[in-house]
gemmi code that builds the backbone of each chain (N, CA, C; Angstrom):
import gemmi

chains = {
    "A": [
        ("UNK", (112.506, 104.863, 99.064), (111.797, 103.778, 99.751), (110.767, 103.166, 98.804)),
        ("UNK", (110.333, 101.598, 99.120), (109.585, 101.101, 97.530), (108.532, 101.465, 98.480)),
        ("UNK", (107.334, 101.152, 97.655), (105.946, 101.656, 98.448), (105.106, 100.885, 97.130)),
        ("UNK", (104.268, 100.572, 97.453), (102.895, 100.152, 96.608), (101.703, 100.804, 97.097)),
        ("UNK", (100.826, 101.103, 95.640), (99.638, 101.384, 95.534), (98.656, 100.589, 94.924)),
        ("UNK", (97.526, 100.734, 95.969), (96.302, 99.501, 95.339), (94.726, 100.945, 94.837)),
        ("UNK", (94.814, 100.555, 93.704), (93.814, 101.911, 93.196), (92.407, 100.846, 93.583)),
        ("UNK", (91.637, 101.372, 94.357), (90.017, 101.044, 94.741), (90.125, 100.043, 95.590)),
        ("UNK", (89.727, 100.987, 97.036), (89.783, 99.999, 98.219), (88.395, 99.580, 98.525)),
        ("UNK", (87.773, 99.849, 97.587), (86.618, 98.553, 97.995), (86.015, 98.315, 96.312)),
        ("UNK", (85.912, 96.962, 95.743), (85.944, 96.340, 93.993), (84.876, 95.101, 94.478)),
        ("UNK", (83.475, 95.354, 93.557), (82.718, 94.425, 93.281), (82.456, 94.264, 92.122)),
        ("UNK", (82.243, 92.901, 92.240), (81.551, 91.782, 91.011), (81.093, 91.021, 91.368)),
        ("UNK", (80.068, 90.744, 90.373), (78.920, 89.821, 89.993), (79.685, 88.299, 90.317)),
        ("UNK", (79.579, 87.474, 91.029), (79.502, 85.841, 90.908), (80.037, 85.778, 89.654)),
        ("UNK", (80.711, 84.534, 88.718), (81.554, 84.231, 88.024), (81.698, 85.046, 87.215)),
        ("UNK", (82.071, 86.726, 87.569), (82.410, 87.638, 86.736), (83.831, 87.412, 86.976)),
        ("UNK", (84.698, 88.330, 86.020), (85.859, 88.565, 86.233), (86.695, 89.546, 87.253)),
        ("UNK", (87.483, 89.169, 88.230), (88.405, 89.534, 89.144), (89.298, 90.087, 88.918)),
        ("UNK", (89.848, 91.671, 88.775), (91.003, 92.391, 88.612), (90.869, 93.655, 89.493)),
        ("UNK", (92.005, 93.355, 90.416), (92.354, 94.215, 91.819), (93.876, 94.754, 91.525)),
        ("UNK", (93.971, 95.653, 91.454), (94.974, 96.770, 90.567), (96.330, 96.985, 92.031)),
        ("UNK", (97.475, 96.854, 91.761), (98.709, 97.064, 92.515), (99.735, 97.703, 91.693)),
        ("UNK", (100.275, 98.657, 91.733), (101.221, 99.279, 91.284), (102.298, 99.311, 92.382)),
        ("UNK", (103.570, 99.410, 91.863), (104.733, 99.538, 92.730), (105.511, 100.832, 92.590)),
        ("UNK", (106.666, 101.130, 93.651), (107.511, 101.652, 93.323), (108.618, 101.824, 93.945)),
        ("UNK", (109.745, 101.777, 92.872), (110.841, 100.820, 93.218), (112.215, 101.507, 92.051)),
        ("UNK", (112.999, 101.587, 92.300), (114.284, 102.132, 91.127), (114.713, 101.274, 90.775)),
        ("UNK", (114.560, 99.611, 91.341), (114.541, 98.050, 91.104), (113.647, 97.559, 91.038)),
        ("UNK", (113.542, 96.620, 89.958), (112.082, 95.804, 90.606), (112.167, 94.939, 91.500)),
        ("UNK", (111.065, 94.930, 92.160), (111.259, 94.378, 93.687), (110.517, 92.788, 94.013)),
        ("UNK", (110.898, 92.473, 94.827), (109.718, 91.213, 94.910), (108.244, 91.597, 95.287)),
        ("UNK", (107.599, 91.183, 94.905), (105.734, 91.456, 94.947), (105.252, 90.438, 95.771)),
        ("UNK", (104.081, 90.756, 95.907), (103.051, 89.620, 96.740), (101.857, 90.110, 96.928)),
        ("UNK", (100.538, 89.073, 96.785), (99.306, 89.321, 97.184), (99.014, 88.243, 98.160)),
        ("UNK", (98.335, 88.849, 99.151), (98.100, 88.398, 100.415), (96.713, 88.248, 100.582)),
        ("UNK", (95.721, 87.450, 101.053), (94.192, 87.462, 101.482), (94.146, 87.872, 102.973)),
        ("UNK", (93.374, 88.033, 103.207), (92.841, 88.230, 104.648), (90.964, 87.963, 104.589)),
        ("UNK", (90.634, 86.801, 105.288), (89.468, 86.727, 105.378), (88.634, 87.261, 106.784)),
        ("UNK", (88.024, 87.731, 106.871), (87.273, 88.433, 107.862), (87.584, 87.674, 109.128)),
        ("UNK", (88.176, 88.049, 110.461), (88.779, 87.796, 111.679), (89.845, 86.714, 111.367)),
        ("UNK", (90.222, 86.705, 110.555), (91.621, 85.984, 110.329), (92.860, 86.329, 109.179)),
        ("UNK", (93.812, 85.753, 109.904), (95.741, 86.330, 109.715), (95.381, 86.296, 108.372)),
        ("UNK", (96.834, 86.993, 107.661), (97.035, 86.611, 106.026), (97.164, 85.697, 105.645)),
        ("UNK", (96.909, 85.268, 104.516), (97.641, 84.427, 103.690), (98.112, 84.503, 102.443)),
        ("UNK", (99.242, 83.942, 101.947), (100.249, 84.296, 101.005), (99.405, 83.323, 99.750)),
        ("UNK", (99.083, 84.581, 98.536), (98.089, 84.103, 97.317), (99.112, 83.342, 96.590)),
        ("UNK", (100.188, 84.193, 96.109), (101.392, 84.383, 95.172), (102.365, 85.040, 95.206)),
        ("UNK", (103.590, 84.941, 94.695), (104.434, 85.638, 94.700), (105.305, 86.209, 93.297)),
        ("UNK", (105.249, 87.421, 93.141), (106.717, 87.425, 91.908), (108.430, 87.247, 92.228)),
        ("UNK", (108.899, 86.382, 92.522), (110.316, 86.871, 92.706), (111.220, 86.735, 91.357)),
        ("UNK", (111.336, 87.781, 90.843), (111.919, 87.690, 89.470), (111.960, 86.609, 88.370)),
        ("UNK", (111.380, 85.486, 88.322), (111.092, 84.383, 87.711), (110.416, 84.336, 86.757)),
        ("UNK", (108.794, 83.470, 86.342), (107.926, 83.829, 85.629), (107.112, 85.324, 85.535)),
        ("UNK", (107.284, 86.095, 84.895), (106.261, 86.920, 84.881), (104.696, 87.066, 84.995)),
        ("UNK", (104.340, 85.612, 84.983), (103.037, 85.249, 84.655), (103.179, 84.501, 86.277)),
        ("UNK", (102.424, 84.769, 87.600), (102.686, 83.906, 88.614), (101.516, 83.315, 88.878)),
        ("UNK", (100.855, 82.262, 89.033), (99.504, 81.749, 89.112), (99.775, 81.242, 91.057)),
        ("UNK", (98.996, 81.561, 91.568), (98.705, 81.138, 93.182), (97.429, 79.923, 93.368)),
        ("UNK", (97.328, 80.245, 94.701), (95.862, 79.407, 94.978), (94.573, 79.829, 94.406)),
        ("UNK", (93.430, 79.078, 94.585), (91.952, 79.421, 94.615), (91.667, 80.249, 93.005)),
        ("UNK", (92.955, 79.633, 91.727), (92.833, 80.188, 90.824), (92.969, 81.678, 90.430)),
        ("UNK", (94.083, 81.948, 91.726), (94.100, 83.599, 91.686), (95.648, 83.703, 90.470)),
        ("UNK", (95.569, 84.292, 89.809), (97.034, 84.825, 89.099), (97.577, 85.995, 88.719)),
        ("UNK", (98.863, 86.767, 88.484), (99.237, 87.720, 88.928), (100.456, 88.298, 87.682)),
        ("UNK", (100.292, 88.902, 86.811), (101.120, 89.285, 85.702), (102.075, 90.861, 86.105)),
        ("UNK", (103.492, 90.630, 86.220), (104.356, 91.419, 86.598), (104.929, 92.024, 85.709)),
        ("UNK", (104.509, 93.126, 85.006), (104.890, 94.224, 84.254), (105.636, 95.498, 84.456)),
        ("UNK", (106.987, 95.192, 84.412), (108.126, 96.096, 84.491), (107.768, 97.806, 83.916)),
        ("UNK", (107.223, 97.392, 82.712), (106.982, 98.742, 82.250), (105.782, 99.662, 82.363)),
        ("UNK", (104.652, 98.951, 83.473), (103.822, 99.394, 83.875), (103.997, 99.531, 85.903)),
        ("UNK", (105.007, 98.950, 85.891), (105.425, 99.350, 87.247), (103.778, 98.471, 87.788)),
        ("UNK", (103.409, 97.794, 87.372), (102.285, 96.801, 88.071), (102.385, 95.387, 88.108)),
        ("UNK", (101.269, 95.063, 89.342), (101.610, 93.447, 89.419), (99.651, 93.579, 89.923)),
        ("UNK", (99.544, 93.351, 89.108), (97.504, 93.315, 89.289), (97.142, 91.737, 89.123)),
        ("UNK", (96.417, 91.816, 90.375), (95.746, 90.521, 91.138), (94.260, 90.278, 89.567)),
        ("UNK", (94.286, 88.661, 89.086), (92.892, 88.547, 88.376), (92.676, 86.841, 88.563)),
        ("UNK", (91.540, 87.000, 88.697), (90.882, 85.562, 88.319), (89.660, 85.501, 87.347)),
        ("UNK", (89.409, 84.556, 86.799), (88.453, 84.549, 85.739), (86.988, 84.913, 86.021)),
        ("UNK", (86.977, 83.775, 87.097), (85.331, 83.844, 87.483), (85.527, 83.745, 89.193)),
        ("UNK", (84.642, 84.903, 89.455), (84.675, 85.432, 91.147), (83.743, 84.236, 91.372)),
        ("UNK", (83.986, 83.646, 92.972), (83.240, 83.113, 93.705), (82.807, 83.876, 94.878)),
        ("UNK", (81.467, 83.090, 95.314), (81.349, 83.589, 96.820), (82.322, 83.770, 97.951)),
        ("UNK", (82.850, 82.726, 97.892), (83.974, 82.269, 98.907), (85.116, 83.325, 99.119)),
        ("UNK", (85.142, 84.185, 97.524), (86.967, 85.206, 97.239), (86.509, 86.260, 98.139)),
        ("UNK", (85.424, 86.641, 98.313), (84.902, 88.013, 99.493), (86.125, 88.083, 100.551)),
        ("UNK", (86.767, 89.285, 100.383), (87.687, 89.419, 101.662), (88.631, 90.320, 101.182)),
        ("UNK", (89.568, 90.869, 101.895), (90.115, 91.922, 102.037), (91.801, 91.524, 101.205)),
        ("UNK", (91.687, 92.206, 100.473), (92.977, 91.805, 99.503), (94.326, 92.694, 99.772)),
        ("UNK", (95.916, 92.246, 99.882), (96.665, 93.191, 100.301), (97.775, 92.935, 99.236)),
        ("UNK", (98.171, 94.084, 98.488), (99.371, 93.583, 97.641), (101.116, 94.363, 98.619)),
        ("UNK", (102.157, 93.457, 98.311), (103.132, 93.775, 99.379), (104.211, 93.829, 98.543)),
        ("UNK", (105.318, 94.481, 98.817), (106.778, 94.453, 98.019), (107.681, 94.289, 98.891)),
        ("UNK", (108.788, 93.848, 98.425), (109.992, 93.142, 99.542), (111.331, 93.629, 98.556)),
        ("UNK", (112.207, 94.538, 98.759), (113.304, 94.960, 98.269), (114.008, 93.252, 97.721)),
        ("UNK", (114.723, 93.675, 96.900), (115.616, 92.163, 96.305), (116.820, 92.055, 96.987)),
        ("UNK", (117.355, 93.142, 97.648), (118.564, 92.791, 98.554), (118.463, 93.854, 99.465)),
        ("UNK", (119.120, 93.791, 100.706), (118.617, 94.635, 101.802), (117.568, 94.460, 102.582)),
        ("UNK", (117.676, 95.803, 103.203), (116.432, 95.474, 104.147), (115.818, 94.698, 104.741)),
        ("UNK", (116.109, 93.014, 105.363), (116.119, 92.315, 105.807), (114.884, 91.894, 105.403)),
        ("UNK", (113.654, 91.129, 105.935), (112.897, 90.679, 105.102), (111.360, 91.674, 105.856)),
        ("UNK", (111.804, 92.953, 105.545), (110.597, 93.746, 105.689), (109.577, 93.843, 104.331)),
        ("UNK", (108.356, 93.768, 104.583), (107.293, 93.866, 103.615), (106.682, 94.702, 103.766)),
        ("UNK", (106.626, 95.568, 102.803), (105.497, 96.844, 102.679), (104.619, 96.599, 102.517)),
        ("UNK", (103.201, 97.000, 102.898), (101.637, 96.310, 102.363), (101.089, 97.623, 101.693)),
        ("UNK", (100.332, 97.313, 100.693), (99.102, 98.573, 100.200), (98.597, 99.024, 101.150)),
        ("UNK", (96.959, 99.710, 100.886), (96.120, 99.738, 101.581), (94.927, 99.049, 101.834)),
        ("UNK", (95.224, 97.879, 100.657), (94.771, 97.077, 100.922), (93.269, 97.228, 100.342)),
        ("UNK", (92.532, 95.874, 99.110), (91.429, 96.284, 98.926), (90.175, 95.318, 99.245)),
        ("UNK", (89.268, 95.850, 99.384), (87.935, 95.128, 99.849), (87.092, 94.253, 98.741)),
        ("UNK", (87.372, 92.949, 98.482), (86.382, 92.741, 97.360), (85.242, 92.072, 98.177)),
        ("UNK", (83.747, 92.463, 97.354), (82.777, 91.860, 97.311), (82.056, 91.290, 96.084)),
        ("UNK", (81.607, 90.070, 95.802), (80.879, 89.121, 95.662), (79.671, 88.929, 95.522)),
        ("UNK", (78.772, 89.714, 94.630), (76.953, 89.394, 94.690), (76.690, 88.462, 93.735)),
        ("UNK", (75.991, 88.303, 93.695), (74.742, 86.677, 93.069), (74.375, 88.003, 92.103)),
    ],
    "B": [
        ("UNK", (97.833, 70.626, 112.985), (98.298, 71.744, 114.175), (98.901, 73.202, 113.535)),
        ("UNK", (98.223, 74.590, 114.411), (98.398, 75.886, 113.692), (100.272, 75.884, 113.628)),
        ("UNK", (100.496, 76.685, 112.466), (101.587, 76.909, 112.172), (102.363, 78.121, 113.161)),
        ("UNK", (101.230, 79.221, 112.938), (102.060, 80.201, 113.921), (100.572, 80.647, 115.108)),
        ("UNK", (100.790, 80.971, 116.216), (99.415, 81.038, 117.182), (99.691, 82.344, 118.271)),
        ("UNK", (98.746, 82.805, 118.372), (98.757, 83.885, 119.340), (97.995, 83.982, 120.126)),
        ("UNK", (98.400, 84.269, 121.033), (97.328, 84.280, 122.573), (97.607, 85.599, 123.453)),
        ("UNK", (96.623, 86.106, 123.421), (95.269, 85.626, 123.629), (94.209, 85.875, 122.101)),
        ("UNK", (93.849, 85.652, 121.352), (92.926, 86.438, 120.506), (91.894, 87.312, 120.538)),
        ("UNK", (91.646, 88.093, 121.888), (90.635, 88.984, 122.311), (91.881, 89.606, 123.374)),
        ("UNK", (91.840, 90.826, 123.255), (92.674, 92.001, 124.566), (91.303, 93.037, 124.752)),
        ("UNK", (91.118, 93.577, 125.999), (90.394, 94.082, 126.447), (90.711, 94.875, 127.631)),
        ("UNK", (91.893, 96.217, 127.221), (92.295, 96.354, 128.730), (91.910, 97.704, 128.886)),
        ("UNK", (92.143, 98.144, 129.796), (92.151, 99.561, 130.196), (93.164, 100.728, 129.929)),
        ("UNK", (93.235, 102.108, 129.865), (94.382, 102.767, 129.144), (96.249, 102.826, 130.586)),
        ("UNK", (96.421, 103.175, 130.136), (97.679, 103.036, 131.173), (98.202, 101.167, 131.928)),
        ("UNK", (97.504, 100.405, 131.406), (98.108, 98.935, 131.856), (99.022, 98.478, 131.256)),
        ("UNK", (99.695, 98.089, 131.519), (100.277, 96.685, 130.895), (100.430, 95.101, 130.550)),
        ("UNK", (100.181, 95.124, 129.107), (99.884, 93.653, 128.605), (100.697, 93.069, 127.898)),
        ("UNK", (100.830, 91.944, 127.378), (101.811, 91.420, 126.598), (101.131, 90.154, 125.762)),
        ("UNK", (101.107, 89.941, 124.840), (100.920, 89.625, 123.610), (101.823, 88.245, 123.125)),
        ("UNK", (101.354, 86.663, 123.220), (102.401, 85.381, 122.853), (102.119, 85.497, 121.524)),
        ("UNK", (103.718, 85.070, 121.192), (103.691, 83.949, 119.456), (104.375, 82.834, 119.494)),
        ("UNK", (103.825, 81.965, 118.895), (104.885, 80.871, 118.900), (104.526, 80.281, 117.321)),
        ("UNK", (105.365, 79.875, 116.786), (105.507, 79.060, 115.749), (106.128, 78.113, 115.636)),
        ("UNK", (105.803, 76.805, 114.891), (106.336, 75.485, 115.231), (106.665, 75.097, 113.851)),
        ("UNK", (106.917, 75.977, 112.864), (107.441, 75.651, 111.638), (109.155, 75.972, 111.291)),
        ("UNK", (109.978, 75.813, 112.667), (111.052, 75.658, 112.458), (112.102, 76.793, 112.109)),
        ("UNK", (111.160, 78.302, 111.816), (111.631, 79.223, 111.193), (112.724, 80.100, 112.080)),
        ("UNK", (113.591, 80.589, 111.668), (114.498, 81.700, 112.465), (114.323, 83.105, 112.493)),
        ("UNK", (113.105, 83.239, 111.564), (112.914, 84.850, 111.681), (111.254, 85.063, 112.149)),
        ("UNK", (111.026, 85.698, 112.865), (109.413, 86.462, 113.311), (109.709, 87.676, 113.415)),
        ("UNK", (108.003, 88.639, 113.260), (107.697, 89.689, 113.103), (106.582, 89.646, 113.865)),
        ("UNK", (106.502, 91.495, 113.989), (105.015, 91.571, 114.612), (105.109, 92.821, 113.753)),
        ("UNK", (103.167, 92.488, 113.482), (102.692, 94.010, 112.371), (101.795, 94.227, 113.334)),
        ("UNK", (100.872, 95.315, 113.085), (100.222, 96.286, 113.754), (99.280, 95.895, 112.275)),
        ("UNK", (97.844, 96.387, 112.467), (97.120, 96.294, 111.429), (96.055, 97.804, 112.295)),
        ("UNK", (96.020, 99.012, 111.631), (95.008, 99.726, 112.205), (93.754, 99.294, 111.447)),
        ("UNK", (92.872, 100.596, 112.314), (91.308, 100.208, 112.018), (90.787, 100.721, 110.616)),
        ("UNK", (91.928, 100.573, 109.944), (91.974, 101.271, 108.178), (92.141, 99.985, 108.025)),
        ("UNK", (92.351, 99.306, 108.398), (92.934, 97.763, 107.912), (94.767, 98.105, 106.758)),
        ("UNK", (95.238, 98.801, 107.465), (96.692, 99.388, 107.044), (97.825, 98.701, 107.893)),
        ("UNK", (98.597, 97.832, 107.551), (99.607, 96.997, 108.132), (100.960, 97.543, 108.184)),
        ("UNK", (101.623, 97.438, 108.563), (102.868, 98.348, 109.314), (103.807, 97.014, 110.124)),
        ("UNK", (105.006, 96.601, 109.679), (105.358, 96.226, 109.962), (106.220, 97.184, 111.631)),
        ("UNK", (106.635, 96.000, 112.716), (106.904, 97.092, 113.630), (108.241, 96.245, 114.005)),
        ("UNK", (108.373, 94.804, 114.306), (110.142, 94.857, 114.907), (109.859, 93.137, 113.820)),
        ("UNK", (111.218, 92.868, 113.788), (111.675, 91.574, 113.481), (112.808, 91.083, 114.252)),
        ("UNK", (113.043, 89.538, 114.324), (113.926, 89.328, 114.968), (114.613, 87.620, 113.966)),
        ("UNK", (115.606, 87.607, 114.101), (116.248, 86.433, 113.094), (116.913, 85.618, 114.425)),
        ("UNK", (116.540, 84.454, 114.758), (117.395, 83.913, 115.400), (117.991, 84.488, 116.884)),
        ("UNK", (116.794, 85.243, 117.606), (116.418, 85.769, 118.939), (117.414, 87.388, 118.720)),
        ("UNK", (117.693, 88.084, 117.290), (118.497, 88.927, 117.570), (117.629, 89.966, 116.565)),
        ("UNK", (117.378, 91.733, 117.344), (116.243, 92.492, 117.044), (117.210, 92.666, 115.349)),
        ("UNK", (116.661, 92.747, 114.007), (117.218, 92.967, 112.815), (116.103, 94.139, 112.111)),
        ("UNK", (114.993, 94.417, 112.378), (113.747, 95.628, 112.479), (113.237, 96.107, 113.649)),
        ("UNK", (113.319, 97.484, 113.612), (112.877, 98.134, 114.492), (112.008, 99.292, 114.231)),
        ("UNK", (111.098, 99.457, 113.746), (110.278, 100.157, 112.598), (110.618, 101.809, 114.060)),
        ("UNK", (110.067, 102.752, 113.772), (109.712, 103.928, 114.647), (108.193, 103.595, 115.191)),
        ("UNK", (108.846, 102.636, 116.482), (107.533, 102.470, 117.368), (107.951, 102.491, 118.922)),
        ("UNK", (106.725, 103.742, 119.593), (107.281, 104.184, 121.046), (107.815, 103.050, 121.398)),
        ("UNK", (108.719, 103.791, 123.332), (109.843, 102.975, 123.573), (108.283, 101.685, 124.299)),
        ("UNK", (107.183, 102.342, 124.439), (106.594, 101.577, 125.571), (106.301, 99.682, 124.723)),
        ("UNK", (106.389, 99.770, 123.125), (106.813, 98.255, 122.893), (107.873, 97.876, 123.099)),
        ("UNK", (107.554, 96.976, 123.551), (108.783, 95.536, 123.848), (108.725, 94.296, 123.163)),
        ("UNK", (109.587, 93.432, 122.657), (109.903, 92.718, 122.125), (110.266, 91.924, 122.884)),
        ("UNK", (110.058, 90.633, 122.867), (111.060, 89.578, 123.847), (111.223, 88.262, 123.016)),
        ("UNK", (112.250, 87.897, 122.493), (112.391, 86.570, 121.768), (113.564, 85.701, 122.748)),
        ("UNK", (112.583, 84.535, 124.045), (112.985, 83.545, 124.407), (113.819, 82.481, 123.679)),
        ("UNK", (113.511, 82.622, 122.815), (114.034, 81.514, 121.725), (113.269, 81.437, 120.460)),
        ("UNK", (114.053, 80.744, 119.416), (113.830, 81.285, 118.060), (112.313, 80.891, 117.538)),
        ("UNK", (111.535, 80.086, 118.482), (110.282, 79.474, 118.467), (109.057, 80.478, 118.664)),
        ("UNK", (109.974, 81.680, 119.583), (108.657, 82.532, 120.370), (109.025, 84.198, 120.371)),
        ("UNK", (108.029, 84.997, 119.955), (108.495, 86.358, 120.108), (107.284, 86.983, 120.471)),
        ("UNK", (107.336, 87.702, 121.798), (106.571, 88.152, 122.739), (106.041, 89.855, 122.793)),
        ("UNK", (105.190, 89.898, 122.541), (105.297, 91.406, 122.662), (105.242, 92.586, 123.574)),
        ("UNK", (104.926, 93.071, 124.304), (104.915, 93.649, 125.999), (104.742, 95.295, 125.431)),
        ("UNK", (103.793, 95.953, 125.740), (103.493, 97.139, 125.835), (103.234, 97.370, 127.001)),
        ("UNK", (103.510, 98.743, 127.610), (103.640, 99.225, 128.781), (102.759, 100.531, 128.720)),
        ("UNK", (102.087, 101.053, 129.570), (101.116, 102.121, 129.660), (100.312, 101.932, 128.403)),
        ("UNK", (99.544, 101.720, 128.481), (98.684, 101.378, 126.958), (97.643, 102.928, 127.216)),
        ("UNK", (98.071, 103.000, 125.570), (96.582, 104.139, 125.061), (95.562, 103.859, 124.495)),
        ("UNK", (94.975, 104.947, 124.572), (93.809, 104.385, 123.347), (94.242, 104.055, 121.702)),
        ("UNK", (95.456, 105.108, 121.185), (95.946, 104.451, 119.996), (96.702, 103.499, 119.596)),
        ("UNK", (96.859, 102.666, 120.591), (96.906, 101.308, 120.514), (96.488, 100.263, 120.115)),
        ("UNK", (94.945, 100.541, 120.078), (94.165, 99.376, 119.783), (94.320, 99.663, 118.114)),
        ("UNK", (94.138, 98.055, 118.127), (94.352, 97.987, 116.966), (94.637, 96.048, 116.928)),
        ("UNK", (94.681, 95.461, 115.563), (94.667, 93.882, 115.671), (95.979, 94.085, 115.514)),
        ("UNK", (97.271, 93.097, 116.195), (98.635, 92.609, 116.206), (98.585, 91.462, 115.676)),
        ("UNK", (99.540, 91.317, 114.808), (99.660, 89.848, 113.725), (101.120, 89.502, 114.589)),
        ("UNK", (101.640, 88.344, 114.559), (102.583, 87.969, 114.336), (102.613, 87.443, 113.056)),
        ("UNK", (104.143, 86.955, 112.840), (104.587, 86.183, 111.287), (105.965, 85.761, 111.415)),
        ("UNK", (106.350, 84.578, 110.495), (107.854, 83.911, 110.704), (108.112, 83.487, 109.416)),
        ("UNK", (109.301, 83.408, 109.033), (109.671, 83.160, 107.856), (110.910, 82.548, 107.906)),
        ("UNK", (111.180, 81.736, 107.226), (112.193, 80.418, 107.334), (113.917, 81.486, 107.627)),
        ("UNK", (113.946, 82.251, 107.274), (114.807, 83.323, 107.522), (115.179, 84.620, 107.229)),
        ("UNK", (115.475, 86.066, 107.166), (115.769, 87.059, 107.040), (115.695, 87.479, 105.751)),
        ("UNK", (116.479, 86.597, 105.173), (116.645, 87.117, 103.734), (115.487, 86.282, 102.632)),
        ("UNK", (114.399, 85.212, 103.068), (113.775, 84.404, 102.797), (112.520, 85.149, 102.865)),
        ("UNK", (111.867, 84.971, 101.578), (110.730, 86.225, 101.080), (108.921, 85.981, 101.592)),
        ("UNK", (108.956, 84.293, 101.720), (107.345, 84.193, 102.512), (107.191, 84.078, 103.947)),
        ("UNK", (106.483, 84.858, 104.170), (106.049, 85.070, 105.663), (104.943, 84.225, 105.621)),
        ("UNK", (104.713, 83.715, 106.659), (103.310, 83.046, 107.457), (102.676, 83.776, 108.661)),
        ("UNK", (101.499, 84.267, 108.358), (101.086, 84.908, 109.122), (99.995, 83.952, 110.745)),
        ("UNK", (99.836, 84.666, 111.876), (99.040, 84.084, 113.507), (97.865, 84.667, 112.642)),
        ("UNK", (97.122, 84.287, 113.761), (95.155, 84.718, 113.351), (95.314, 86.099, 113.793)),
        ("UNK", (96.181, 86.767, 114.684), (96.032, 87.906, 115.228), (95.309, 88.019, 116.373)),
        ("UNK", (95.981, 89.329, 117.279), (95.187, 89.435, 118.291), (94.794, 90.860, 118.733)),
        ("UNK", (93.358, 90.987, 118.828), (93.128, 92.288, 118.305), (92.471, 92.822, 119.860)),
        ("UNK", (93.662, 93.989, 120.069), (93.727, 94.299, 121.528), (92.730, 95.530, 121.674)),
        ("UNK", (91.568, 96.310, 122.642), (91.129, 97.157, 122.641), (91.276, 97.591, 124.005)),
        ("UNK", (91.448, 99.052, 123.497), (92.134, 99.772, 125.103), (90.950, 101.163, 125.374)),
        ("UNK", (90.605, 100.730, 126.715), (89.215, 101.912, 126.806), (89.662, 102.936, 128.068)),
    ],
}
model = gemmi.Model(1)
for chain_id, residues in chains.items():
    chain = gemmi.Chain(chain_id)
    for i, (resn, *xyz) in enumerate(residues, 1):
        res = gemmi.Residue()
        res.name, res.seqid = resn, gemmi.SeqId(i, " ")
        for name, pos in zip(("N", "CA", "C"), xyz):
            atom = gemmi.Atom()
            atom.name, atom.element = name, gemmi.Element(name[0])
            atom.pos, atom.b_iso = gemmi.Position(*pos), 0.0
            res.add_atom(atom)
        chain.add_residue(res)
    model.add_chain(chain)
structure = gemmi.Structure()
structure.add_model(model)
structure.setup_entities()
């Protein structure tokens, strides 16, 4: 069964510091990836995706996402954190054939945001 | 206008009732889901349905129910509710089965006392 791991469920930084929220997979294929937001009392939303394409996947709000086969990772970074990125981060995997379109989620991590 | 919506967004019931849980989405899609999100903030997918027909059925008691009226709406219906129940319910739809982005409802985050 694939499963993902998100190492540090709760990651702060400084205001236009740098953003890197860690997802590892696992998979005997590589699988499709995804990072998801969740802002405090509201649904997900879809950051980015890897589906076997670019390795390098850039999303919204300047978030981007480098898919490394031989590190079995797909780690969430942005350059410079804003106030606004505060919120609960989820990385997800989706088998490449099968399994109909079930998504596994991490555990999902907490970033915060100080001045 | 919201893409996918759930109603009610506040549940507040008592243990042993029964409630039920709307989705509707107006983005045309043939597949919805409902996740479970516990108070870990840990998501769990629990049934899917493609085109009003069940295609996920995760290991969740018989007391959920599923009801997809049509490919617009998938309903959820729990019966005797516990306390480990509570928890926020997402819906989500995705243009189809084998089609990899989901769109997620605001959720509706039910508490059972």
């Amino acid at each position: 069964a694939q499963s993902v791991t998100q190492l540090g469920s709760h990651v702060s930084v400084s205001e236009g510091a740098l953003v890197l929220l860690r997802c590892n997979y696992s998979s005997s294929v590589p699988p499709y990836l995804f990072w998801y937001v969740q802002y405090p009392n509201q649904g997900l939303q879809l950051l980015l995706k890897y589906t076997s394409a670019a390795t390098l996947v850039k999303g919204i709000n300047g978030f981007e996402a480098e898919f490394k086969k031989s590190e079995t990772s797909f780690h969430l970074t942005k350059p410079s954190a804003h106030m606004s990125d505060a919120a609960e981060y989820f990385c997800a995997v989706k088998p490449v054939t099968g399994g109909g379109n079930k998504l596994t989620f991490g555990t999902g991590t907490q970033l915060k945001v100080e001045l | 206008d919201t893409a996918v919506s759930q109603t009610p967004k506040y549940l507040v019931t008592q243990m042993g009732n029964d409630k039920s849980i709307k989705c509707e989405q107006n983005l045309g899609h043939d597949t919805m889901y409902w996740y479970k999100q516990d108070s870990k903030k840990f998501l769990k997918i629990m049934f899917s349905y493609n085109n009003k027909e069940l295609i996920i059925n995760e290991t969740v008691p018989n007391r959920f129910s599923p009801k997809s009226p049509d490919k617009a709406h998938l309903n959820l219906h729990i019966n005797s509710l516990e306390l480990g129940d509570s928890a926020v319910y997402f819906c989500a739809s995705s243009q189809d089965d084998s089609y990899y982005e989901q769109y997620f409802g605001p959720g509706t985050r039910l508490t059972v006392t």
